[in-house]
C-alpha positions in Angstrom: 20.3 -27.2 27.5 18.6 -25.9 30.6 17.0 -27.4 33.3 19.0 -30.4 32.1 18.1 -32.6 35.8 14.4 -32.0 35.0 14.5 -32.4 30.9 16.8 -35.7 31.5 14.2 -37.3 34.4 11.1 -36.1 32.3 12.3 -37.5 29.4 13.4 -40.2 30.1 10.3 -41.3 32.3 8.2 -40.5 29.4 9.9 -42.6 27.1 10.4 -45.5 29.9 6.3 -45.3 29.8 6.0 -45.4 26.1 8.1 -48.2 25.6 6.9 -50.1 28.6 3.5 -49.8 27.6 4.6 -50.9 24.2 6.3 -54.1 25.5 3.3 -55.1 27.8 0.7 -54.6 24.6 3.2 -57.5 22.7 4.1 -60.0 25.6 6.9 -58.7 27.1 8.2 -57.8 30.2 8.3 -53.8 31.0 11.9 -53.9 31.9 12.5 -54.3 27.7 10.9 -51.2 27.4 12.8 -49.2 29.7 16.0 -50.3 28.4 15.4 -50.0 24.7 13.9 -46.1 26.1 17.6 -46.0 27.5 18.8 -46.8 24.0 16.2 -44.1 22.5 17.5 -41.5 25.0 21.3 -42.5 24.5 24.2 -40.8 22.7 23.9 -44.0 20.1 20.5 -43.0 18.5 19.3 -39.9 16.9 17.5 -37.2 18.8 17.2 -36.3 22.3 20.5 -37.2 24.8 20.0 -36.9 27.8 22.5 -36.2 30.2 24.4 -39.8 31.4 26.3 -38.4 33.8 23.1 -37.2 35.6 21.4 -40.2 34.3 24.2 -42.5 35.9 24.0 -40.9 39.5 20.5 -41.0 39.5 20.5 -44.8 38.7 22.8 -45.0 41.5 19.8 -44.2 44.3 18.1 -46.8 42.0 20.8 -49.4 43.0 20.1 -48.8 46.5 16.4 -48.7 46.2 16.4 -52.0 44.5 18.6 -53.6 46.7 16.9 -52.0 49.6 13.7 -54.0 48.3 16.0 -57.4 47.7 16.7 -56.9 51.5 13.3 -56.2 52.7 11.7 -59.5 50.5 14.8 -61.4 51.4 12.9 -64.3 53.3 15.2 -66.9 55.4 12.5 -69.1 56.0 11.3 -69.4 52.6 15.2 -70.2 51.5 15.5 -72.8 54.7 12.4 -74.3 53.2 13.8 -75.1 49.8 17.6 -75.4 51.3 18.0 -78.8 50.0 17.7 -78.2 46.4 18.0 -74.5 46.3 20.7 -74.0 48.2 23.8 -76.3 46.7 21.8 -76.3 43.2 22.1 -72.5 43.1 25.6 -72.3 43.7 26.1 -75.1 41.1 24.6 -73.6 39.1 26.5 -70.0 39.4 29.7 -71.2 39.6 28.9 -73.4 36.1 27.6 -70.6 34.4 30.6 -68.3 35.5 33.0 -70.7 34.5 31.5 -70.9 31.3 31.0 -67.2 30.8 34.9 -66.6 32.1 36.1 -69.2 29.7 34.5 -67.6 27.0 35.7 -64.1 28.0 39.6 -65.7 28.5 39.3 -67.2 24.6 38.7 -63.5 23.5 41.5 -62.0 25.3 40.2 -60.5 28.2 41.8 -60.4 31.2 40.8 -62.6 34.4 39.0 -59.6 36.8 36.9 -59.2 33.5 36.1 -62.6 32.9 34.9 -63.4 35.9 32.6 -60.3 36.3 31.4 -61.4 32.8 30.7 -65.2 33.9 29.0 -63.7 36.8 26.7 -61.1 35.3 25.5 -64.2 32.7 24.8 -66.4 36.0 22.2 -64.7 37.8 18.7 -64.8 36.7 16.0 -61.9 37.1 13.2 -61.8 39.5 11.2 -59.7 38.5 11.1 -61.8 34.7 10.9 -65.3 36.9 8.2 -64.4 38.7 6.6 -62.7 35.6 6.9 -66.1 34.0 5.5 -68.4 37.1 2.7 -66.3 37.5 1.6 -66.4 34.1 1.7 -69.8 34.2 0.0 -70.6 37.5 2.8 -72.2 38.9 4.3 -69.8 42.0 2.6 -71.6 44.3 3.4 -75.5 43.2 6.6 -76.8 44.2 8.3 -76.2 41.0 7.7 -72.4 41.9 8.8 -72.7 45.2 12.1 -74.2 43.8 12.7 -71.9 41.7 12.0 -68.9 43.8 13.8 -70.4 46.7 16.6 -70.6 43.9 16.8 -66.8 43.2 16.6 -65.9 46.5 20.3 -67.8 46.9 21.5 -66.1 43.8 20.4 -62.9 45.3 22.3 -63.5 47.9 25.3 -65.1 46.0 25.1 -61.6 44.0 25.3 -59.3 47.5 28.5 -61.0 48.2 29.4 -60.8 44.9 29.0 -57.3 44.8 31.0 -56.7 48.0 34.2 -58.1 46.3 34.0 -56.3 42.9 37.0 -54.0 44.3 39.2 -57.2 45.1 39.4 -57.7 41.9 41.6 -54.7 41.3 44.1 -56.7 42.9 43.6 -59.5 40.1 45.0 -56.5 37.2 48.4 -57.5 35.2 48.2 -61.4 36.8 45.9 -63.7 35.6 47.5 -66.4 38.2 44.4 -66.2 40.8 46.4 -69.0 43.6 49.5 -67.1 43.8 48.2 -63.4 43.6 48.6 -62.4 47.0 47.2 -58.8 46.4 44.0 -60.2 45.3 43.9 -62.2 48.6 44.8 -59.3 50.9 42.4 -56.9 49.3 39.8 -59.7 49.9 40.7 -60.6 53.6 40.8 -56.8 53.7 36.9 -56.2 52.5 35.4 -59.4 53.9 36.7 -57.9 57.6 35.0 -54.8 56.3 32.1 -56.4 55.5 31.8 -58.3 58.7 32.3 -55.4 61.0 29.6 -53.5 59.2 27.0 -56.9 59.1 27.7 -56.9 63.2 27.1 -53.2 64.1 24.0 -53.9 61.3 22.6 -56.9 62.8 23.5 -56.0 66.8 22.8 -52.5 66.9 20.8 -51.7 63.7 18.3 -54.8 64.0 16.7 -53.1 67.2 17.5 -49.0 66.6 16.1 -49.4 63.3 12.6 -50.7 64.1 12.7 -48.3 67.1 13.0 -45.7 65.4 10.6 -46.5 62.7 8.2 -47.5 65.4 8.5 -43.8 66.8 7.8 -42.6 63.3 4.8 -44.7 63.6 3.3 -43.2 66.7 2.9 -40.0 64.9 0.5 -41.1 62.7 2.1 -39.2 59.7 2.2 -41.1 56.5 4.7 -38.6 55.0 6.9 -38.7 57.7 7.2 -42.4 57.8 7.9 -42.7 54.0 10.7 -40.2 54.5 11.8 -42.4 57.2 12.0 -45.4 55.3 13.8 -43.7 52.5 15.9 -41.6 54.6 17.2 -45.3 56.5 17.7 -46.9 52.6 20.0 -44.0 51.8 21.4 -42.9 54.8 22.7 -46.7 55.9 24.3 -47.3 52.3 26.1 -44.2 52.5 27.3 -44.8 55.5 28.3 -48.1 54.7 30.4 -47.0 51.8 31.6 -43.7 53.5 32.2 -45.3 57.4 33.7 -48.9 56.0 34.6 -48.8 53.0 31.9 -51.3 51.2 29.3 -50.7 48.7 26.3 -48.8 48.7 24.4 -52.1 47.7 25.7 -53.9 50.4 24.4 -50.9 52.6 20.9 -50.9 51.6 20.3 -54.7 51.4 21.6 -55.0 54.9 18.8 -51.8 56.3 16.3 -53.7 54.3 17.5 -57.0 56.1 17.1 -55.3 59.6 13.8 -53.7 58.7 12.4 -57.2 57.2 12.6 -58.6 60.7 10.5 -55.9 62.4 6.3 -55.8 62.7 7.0 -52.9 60.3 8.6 -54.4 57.3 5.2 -54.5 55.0 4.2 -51.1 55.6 7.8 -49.9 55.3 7.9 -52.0 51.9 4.6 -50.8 50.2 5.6 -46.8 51.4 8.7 -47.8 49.3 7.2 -49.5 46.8 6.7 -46.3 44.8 10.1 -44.7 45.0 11.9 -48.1 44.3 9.7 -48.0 41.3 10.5 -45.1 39.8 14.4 -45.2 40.7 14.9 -48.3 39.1 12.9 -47.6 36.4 16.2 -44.3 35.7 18.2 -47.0 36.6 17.5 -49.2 33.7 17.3 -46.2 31.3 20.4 -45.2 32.4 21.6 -48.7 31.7 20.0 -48.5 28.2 21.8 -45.3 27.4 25.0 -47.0 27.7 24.1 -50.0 25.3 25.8 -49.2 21.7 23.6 -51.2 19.8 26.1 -51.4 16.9 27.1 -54.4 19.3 25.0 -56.7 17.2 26.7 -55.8 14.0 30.4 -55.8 15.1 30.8 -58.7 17.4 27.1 -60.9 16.3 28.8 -63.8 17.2 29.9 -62.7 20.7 26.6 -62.2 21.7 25.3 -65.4 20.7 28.0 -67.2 22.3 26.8 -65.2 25.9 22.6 -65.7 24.8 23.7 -69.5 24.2 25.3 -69.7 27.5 22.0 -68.3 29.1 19.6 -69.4 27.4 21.1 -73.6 27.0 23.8 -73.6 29.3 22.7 -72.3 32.5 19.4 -73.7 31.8 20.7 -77.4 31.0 23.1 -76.9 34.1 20.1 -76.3 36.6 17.6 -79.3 34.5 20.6 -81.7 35.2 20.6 -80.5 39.1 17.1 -80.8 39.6 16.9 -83.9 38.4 20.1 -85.4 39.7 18.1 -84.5 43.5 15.4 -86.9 42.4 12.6 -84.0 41.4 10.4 -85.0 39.1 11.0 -83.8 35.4 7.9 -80.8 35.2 10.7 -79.4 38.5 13.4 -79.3 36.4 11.8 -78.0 33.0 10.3 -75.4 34.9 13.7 -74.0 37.0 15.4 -74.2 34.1 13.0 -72.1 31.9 13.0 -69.8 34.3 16.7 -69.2 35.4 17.2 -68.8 31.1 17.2 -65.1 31.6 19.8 -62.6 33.0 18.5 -58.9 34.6 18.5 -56.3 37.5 21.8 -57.9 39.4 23.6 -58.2 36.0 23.0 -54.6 34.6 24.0 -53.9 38.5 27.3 -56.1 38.3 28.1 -54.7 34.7 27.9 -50.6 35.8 29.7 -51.5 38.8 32.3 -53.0 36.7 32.4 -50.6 34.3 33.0 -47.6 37.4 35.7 -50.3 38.9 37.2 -50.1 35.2 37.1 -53.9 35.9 34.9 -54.9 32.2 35.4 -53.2 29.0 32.9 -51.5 27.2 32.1 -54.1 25.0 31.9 -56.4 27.9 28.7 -54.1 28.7 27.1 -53.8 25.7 27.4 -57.8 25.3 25.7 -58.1 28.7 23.2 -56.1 27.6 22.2 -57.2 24.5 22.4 -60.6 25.8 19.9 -59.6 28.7 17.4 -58.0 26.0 17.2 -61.3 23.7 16.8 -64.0 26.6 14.4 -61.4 28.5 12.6 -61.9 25.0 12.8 -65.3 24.4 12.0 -66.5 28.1 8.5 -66.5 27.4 8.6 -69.2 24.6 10.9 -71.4 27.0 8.4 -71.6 29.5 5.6 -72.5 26.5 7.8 -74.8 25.8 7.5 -77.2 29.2 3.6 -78.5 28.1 5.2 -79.4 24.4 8.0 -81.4 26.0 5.9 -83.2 28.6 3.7 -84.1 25.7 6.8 -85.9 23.9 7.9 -87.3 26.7 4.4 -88.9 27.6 4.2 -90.1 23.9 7.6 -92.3 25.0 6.5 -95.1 27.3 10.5 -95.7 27.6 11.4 -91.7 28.5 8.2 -91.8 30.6 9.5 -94.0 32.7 12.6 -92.9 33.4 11.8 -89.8 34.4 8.8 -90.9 36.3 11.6 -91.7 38.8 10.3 -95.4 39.8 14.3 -96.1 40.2 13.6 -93.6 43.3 12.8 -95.5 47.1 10.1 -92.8 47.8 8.8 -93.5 44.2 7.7 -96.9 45.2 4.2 -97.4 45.5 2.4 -97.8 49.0 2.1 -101.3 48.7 5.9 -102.6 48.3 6.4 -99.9 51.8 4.7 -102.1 54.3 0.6 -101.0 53.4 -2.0 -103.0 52.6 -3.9 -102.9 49.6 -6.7 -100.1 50.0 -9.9 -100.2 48.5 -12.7 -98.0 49.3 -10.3 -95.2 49.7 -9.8 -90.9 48.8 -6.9 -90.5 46.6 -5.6 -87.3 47.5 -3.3 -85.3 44.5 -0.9 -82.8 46.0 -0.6 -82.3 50.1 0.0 -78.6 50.1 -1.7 -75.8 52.1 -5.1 -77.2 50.7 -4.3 -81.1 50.7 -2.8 -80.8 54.2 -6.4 -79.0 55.5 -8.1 -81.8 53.2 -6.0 -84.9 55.0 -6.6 -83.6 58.2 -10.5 -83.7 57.6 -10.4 -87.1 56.4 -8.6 -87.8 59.6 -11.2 -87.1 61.7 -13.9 -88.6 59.6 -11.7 -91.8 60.1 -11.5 -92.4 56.1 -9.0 -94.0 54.5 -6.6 -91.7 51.5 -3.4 -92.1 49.6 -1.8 -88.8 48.8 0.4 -88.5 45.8 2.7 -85.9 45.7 6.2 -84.5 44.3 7.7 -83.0 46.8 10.1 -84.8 48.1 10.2 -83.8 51.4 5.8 -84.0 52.1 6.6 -87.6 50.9 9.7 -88.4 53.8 7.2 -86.8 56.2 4.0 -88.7 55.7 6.1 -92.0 55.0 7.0 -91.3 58.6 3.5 -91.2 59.8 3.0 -94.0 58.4 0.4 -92.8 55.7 0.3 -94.6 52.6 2.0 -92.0 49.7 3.5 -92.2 46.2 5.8 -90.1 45.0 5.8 -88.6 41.7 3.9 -86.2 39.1 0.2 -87.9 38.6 0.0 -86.3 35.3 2.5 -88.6 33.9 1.3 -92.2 32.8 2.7 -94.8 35.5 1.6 -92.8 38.5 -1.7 -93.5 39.1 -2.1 -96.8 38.3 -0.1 -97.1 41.8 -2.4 -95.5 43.6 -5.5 -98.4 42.6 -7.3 -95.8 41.4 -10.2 -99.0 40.6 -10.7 -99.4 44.0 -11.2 -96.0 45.4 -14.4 -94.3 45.6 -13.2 -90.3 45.4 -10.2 -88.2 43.5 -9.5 -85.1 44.9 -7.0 -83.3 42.7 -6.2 -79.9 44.7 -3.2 -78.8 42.5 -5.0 -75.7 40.8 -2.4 -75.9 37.6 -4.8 -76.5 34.6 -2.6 -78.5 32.2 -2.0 -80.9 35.1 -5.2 -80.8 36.6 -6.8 -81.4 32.6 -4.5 -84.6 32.1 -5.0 -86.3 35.5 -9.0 -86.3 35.0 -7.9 -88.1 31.7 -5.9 -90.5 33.3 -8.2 -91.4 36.0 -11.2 -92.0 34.0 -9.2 -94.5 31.8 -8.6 -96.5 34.9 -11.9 -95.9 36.7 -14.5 -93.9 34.6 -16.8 -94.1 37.1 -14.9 -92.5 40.1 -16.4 -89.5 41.7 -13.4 -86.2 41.0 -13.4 -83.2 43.1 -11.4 -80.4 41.9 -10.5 -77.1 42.5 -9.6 -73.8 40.4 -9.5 -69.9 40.7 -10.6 -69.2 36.9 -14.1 -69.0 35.6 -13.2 -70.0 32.1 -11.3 -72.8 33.6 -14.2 -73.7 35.8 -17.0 -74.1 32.9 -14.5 -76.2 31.0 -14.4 -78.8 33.6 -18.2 -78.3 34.2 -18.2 -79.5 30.1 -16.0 -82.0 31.1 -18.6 -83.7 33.2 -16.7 -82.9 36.7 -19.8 -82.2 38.6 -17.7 -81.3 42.0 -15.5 -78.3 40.7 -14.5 -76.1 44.1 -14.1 -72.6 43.0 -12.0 -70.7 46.2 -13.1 -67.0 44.9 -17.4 -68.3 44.5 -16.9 -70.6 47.8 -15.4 -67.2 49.9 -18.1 -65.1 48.2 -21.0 -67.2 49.0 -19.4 -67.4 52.6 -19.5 -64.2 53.0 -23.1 -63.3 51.6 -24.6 -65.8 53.9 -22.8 -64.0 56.5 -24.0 -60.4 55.6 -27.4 -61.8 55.3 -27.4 -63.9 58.8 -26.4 -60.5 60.5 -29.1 -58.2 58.5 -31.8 -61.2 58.6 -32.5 -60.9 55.7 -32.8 -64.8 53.5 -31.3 -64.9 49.8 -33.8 -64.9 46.7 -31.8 -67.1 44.3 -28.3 -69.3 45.5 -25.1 -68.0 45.0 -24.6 -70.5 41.9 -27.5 -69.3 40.0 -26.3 -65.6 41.0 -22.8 -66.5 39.7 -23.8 -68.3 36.8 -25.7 -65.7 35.6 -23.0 -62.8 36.0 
């Protein structure tokens, strides 16, 4: 065919659209779409083929581009902030999950380079599907989302390394004895100096000519120009890092993302990105989808269950039983787990790499694949499943409290730490960025408050401040009645999840039904339910920052509203 480069992008971005479209309209995540357009466009299916070999090097600037934009969200602090539980519980986690998936791949006769790839590609869970799933749920910004985001980011970075020693595994070819195969442990001394001596000259000399040169770009005041900066550093450092020393491409681009993420820059380099990344890795998961043979489901069914079982129940109950064996409070671990029971971008990444290594047979691929296209699906209904299980649990007065952690030192209550018995008092639920703000206002009004919160490490700091805290969810039944909720005048519950919000109003007003609440939200559906709930202080942050700024457009203009903001609202 002619024009083959422009029939095989067109195509195959009009399909990717279709199919995406498709997926959003029924609940599911685009990247569905652009596989099963992969599969559409693919020498497996009728019709239209486009050209893979094209297809394949055109994924490969998608590769970079995505792992440019790994590198340029890669956030240290946010991983130092979770390191506790993120930190060893991810690489539990990962090296669980890839010995299950390389025992699996050993009973079926592979050999051990494959196996391991294969363990590894079923370890890693997707971003862009976690934080699909968190934000649906209203939970990226609890704890439980921090967790599990922190989590990712160490499997990201699990996955780089990963990456870099795909070509030791050469060495690993014709001996399956890992301990006594000294070419496998040459090749890998040989690429881990490789890799060191290009993250030196990346972090020394790239981490300031980078920026500067950017910053140059800057100064001209040409949007074009900086975009083809940006994209010209992404490509140009990973092909200089496989070209100049020898590593991969990924490595390359995650590394200029890395150096560019520390600079004043980095979010205007990122959004001018944003749409190139976009595309790219949209051809790259087409690509991925043309090499899927879908007759995979027919000829080796029960393969691909045994990978979707190790995904969806393995890893999951792997990360659950991590979580809660670092004292986190159940909801924690139900929701990391549901989350991590997916596999995406750095497995399809892992599984072409493979396959170009000639390190994973082909049916190793098209396992990974379908694998990644049924949990993808299914990860949804484990995340609806969290509410359903809390409900069981709650039903259980036993399970309650076992999992309400009261075994746990910081799960004691206030009083049996040294505190007197309060009366009077604010009960505060959750000391976040709004509970924090909120306790530092009732310090200066001198009013006593008990915070209850589950995260562990709020809880060490304000036990060492001496302020009275319990530790714990205080939507489960046992919590409250800790915090003597009949002597306290005001709850303030500032957590803005809804289930959780919904069931500690019900607890509270079976302890104290007369108690003033205050509570917060950020939906207007949400906001007229607890209005019908007879919550008379509900704090709205959208109607609050509106009515703000009104007053303020009408202090400057002089000019005095006609009806309040409520009324205004309430009527819109």
């Amino acid at each position: 065919m002619e024009h083959t480069l422009i029939a095989t992008i067109a195509l195959s971005f009009l399909f990717a659209f279709v199919a995406g479209l498709l997926a959003v309209r029924i609940g599911l995540p685009p990247l569905v779409g652009y596989l099963l357009a992969g599969v559409a466009v693919g020498p497996h299916t009728p019709g239209f083929v486009a050209d893979i070999s094209l297809a394949q090097q055109l994924s490969e600037i998608g590769v970079i581009l995505l792992m440019f934009g790994v590198g340029l969200h890669f956030s240290f602090r946010d991983l130092l902030k979770m390191r506790h539980i993120a930190l060893p519980g991810a690489v539990l986690q990962i090296l669980a999950a890839t010995a299950m998936g390389a025992a699996l791949a050993h009973w079926w006769g592979w050999d051990t380079p494959a196996a391991i790839l294969f363990g590894l590609s079923l370890s890693v869970a997707s971003t862009v599907v976690l934080l699909r799933g968190l934000e649906e749920h209203k939970v990226l910004n609890t704890v439980h989302g921090r967790i599990a985001v922190g989590w990712l980011v160490v499997e990201d970075l699990v996955m780089v390394l990963a990456l870099v020693m795909l070509p030791a595994l050469d060495a690993l070819k014709g001996g399956d004895n890992l301990l006594s195969n000294s070419g496998f442990w040459l090749s890998l001394g040989l690429v881990l100096v490789k890799v060191s001596v290009f993250s030196a000259v990346m972090i020394v000399a790239g981490a300031k000519v980078v920026p500067w040169l950017l910053q140059l770009v800057v100064k001209t005041d040409s949007r074009e120009l900086f975009t083809l900066a940006v994209i010209a550093v992404a490509l140009g450092i990973a092909y200089a890092a496989a070209t100049l020393f020898g590593v991969s491409f990924a490595l390359g681009a995650f590394l200029a993302g890395v150096v560019i993420n520390g600079s004043h820059i980095s979010h205007r380099a990122a959004a001018n990105a944003l749409p190139f990344q976009d595309a790219f890795a949209v051809l790259f998961f087409v690509a991925v989808g043309m090499l899927f043979d879908p007759s995979v489901l027919l000829n080796s069914p029960w393969h691909v269950l045994a990978a979707v079982a190790i995904i969806l129940i393995g890893k999951s109950l792997v990360a659950f039983v991590i979580v809660l064996a670092f004292k986190y409070p159940l909801v924690t671990a139900l929701t990391v787990s549901a989350g991590l029971a997916q596999i995406g971008e750095f497995s399809f990444i892992l599984a072409s790499l493979g396959m170009l290594h000639g390190l994973l047979p082909v049916e190793g691929q098209n396992i990974i694949l379908a694998s990644a296209l049924i949990s993808i699906t299914l990860n949804p209904l484990t995340f609806r499943s969290i509410k359903p299980i809390l409900a069981v649990i709650e039903k259980n007065p036993r399970w309650a409290a076992r999992f309400n952690r009261n075994q746990d030192k910081l799960a004691a209550p206030a009083t049996e730490l040294g505190q007197q018995h309060m009366h009077d008092h604010v009960v505060l639920i959750g000391f976040g960025r709004v509970g924090r703000r909120i306790g530092a206002q009732l310090d200066a009004m001198q009013l006593p408050y008990l915070v209850i919160e589950h995260d562990r490490h709020f809880v060490e700091t304000l036990r060492k401040r001496q302020l009275p805290v319990i530790y714990g969810d205080a939507s489960l039944p046992g919590i409250l009645e800790h915090a003597e909720l009949s002597q306290a005048r005001i709850l303030v519950i500032t957590t803005p999840e809804r289930f959780q919000t919904r069931r500690v109003i019900e607890l509270a007003r079976q302890l104290n039904p007369d108690i003033d609440i205050i509570v917060r939200t950020h939906h207007d559906d949400e906001y007229q339910h607890l209005k019908d709930m007879g919550i008379d202080s509900v704090v709205m942050g959208e109607r609050e920052l509106a009515q703000r700024m009104g007053e303020e457009i009408g202090r400057r203009l002089h000019v005095l509203p006609t009806a309040s903001a409520e009324q205004m609202s309430e009527s819109a």
